[in-house]
N, C-alpha and C positions, 0 to 999 in steps of 0.2 A: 468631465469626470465620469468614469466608467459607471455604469450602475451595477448593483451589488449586491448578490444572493448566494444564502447558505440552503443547500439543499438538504435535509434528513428528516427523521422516521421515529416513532417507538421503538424500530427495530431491526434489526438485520432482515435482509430476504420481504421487504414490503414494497421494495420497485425505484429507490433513490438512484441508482445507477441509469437504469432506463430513462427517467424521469429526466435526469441531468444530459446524458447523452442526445431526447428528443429534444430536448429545448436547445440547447448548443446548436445543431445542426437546422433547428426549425429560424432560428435568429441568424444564423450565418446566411442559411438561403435567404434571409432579407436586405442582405447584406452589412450586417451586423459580422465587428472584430469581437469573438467572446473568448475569453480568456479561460478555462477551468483550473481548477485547485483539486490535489484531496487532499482530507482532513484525518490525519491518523497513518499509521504504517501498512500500508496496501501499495503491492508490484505493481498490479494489474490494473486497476481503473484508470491508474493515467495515462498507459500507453489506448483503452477505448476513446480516452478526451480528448486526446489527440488524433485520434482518428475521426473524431466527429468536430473538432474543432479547425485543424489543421495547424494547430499551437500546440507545441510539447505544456503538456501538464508535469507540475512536481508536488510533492506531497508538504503540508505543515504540519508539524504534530508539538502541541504546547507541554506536552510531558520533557522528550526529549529533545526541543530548541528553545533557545531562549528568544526573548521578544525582539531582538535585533537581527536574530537569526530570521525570524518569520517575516518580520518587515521587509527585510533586505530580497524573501525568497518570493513576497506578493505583488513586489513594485513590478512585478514584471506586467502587472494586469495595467499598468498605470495608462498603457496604449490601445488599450482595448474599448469599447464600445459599451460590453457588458462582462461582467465575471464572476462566477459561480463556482461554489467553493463544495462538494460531493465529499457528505460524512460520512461515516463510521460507526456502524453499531447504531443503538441510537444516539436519541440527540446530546442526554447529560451520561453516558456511559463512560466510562474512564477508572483510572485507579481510587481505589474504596482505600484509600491510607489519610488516617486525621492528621489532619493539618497541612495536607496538599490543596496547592489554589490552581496548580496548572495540572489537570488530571490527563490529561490527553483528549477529553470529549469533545466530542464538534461543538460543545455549548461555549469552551472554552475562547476555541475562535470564532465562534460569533458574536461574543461580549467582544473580545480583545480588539476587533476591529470595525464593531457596530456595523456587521451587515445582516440585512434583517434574515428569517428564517422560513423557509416553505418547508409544511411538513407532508409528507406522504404521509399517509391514511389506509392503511386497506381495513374497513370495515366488514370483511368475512365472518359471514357468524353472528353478527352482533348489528346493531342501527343506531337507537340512541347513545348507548356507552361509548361510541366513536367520537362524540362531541364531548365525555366528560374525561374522556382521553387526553383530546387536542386541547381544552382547557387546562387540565392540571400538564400538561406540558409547559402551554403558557404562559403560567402562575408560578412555575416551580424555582426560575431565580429571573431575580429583578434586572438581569444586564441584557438579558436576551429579549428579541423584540420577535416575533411570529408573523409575521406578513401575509399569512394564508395556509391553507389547504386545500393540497391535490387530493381527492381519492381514487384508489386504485381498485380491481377488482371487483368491481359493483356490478351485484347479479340480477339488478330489473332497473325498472325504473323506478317501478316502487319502493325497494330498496335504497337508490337513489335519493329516493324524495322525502324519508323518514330522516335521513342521514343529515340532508341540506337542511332541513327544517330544526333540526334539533342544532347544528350547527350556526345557524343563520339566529337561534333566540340568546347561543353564547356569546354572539358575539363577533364570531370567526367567519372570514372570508370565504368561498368556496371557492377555487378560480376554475375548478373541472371536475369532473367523472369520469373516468375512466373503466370501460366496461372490461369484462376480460379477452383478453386478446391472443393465443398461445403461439403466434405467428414471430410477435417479439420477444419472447421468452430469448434472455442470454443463457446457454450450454454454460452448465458446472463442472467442475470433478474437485477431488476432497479440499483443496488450500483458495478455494473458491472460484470465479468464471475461467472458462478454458477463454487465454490469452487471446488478444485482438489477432496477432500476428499467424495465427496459427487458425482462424477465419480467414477463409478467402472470399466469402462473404458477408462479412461483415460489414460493407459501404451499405448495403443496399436493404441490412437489417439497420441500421442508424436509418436509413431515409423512411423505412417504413414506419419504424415507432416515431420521428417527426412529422410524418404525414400522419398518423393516427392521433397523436399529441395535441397537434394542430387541429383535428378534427373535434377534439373535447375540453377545450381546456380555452381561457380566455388568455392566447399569450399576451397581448398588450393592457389586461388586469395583472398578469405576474409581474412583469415590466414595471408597470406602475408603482408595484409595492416595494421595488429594489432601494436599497439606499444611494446616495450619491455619496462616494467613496472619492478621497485622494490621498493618493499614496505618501506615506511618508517619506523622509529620506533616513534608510538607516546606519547607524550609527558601526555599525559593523555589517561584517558579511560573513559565511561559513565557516564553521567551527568545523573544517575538515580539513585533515590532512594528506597529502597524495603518499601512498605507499612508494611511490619511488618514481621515479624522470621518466621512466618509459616502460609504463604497464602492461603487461601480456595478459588477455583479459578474455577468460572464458565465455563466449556469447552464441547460444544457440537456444533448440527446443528445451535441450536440459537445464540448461545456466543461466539463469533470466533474469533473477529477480535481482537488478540493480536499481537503486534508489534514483533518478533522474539529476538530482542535484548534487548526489555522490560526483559523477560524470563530471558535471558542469564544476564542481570545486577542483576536483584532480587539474581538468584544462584549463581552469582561472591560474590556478597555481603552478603553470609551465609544466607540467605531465603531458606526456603523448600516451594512447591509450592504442595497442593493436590486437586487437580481435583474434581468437582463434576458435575455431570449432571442435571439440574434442567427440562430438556425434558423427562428423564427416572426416574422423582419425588424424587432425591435425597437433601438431606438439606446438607448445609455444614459443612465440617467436625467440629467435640465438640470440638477438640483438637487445632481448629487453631485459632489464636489470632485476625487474619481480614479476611476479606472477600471481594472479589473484583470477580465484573460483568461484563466485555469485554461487546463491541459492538458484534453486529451481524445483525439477523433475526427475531428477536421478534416477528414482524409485521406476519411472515410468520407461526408462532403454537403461538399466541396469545389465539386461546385456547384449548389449553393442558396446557400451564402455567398457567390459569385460572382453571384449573381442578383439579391441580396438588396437594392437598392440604398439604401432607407431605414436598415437597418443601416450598411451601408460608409459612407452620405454623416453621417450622424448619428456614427457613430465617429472620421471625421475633423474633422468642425466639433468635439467634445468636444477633440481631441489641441492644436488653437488655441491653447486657454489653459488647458489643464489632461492633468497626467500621465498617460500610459495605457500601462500593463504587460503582459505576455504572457508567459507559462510556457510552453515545450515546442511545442506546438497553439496555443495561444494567440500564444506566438511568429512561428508560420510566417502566422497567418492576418494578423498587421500587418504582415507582409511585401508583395512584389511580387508574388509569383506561385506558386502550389504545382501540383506537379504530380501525377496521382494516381496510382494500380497501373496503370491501363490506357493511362499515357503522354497523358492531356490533361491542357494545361496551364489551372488554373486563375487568375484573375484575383483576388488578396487585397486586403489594404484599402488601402497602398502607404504606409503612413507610417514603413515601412523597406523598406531594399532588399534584405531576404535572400530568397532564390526556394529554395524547396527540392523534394525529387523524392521519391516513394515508388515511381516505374516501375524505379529498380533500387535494393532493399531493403538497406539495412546496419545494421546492430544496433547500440546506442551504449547501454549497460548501464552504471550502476556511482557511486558516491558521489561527490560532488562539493566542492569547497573554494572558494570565489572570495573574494579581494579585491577588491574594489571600487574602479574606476579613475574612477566618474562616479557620481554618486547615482539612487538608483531610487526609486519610493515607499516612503517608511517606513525608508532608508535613507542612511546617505550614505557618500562617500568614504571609502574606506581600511575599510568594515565590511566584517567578514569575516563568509559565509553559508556555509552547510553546506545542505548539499540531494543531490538523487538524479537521474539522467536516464534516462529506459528511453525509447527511440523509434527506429524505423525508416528515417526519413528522411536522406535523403543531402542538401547545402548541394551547391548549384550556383553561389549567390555570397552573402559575406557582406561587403558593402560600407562598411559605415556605424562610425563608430567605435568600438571594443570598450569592453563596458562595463565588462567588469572583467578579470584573471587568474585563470583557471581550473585548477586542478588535480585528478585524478584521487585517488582514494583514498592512492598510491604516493606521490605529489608531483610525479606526471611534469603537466608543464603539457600541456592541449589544447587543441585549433582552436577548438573551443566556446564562443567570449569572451560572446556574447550584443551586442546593439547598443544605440546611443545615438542618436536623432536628433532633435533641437529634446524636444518633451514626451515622446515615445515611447520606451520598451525594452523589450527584450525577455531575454529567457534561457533553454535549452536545458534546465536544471538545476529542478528544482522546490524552492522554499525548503523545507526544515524547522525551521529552529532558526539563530539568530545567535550566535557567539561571543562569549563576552563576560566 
């Protein structure tokens, strides 16, 4: 049986990614199989776990899957050695609506599947209130078990030694210390760390935070604390449907963010999936039946896609006589016009009319619910989709007719409908999982 840890934090930006990513690679160099997980709606971290693992990571999120779904998505660790499950925000953060029991929060799945918990720590600022911290973390629901604390960023030894001492009268494990290190800092930009794929070094930043890891941290005390996990067998498998037999499927710098087990559902479910680059002016392939636009970067080669015109014109001869979808990025780029941070406006493929603006920045965060007013690929009226939207974009006009009823985690409806026009739509929201 694998052994079994949840990795998180008080808090976003406290070091759980690094933490997960050195211990992966520090276990693997021992010749340990470690499986990773993430916990919540994030592109990004699992293509880094997979790069430090050399196992595709997929996400579980207890909002938007049901317990069948998640089972079915963990069994995959059932071959592994050791698996570690990298959350989101902190540990109990999730939807604030009464009378929800699956909020989304990494605390969620770590009751659901009794693996205990390491908490990152960064004590900055502050010595003893770090122990009454990782206490009332602890303490705060009775399913989740705490296994220990790493801390992070610890500026003496002194420092250190106030930390452990107050720590060690709660109660609490310590398994390291970690001083501050700026060597392993992972690169940001706004929708959080600039992508694995897009480091070209990135191998040798994974080996250096497991060789740092390893130098502070007791891994065979983390080990120890892990649960002995076996997988269940689940009772179903993905609540996902393939947009159509053979997908044309936007994949580059700009068009990224595809869910891992999206993928893996489409090809369970007899989909062929062919790649096109619309950064390198490729149109989607003749041969394929739909056509589907992932979120990304738009904003960021807004114009090259503007330039690109074998793409745009190749995108719109496709939308003729056959569907083509757009998520988030995807969305804005079937649009009319996008405008970028430095206020030009760019010229999109135009087979809707939303025009949207990143020259004045607003956040749009947070779980998503739609019914569905118009069919989209792979779906049709009246299906309810559950999904997530993180983007910065401001709607300057969304003309075209909505596709569906949108609601926020709460059940407050938003602006957000997503469009419909002749083959085309689009949506704000990124699918996860279908009600059903």
């Amino acid at each position: 049986m694998p052994a079994s840890l949840v990795i998180s934090a008080p808090a976003s930006g406290v070091g759980k990614t690094t933490l997960t990513l050195a211990l992966a690679r520090a276990w693997r160099k021992r010749g340990l199989n470690v499986q990773c997980f993430k916990s919540g709606p994030d592109y990004i971290d699992p293509a880094f776990h997979a790069a430090a693992t050399g196992r595709a990571s997929v996400n579980v999120d207890s909002w938007a899957m049901d317990r069948g779904t998640i089972a079915h998505l963990v069994s995959r660790g059932g071959n592994a050695d050791v698996v570690l499950a990298e959350g989101s925000m902190g540990l109990f953060d999730g939807v604030a609506a009464r009378g929800v029991s699956a909020t989304g929060a990494t605390a969620d799945i770590a009751e659901m599947l009794g693996w205990p918990v390491v908490l990152v720590i960064d004590p900055s600022g502050q010595a003893q209130t770090a122990a009454a911290i990782a206490a009332g973390l602890r303490d705060y629901r009775a399913g989740v078990r705490l296994g220990g604390v790493v801390l992070n960023r610890v500026a003496s030894p002194r420092h250190e030694d106030l930390v452990r001492r107050a720590l060690n009268e709660a109660g609490i494990k310590v398994f390291g210390a970690l001083p501050r290190h700026a060597e392993i800092s992972l690169p940001k930009r706004h929708l959080g760390l600039v992508q694995a794929e897009e480091q070209a070094e990135i191998g040798k930043l994974i080996d250096e935070a497991a060789r740092f890891v390893a130098e502070h941290v007791d891994l065979d005390a983390v080990l120890h604390s892990a649960g002995q996990w076996s997988p269940q067998a689940a009772a179903n498998g993905l609540n996902v449907t393939p947009p159509g037999q053979r997908i044309a499927l936007a994949r580059d710098a700009a068009f990224s963010f595809v869910y891992p087990h999206m993928l893996e559902a489409w090809r369970a479910a007899g989909a062929e999936i062919v790649p096109f680059s619309p950064l390198a002016d490729e149109a989607p392939d003749a041969s394929a039946n739909v056509c589907w636009l992932p979120g990304g970067y738009p904003e960021l080669h807004a114009g090259k896609i503007a330039a690109n015109a074998r793409f745009r014109s190749g995108l719109r001869a496709f939308a003729e006589t056959r569907p083509v979808h757009g998520e988030c990025g995807g969305y804005m780029v079937l649009g009319a016009g996008l405008t970028d941070a430095d206020g030009i406006s760019h010229e999109m493929a135009g087979l809707l009319g939303l025009e949207t603006s990143f020259a004045k920045r607003r956040m749009h965060l947070g779980y998503r619910l739609a019914e569905l007013a118009a069919p989209m690929p792979g779906h049709q009226p009246g299906a309810r989709l559950r999904g997530h939207e993180f983007h910065y974009s401001t709607i300057l006009a969304q003309p075209d007719t909505p596709l569906a009823v949108v609601h926020d985690a709460t059940g407050a409806v938003i602006a957000e409908t997503g469009s419909r026009r002749g083959h085309a739509t689009g949506t704000f929201f990124h699918l996860i999982a279908e009600d059903r």
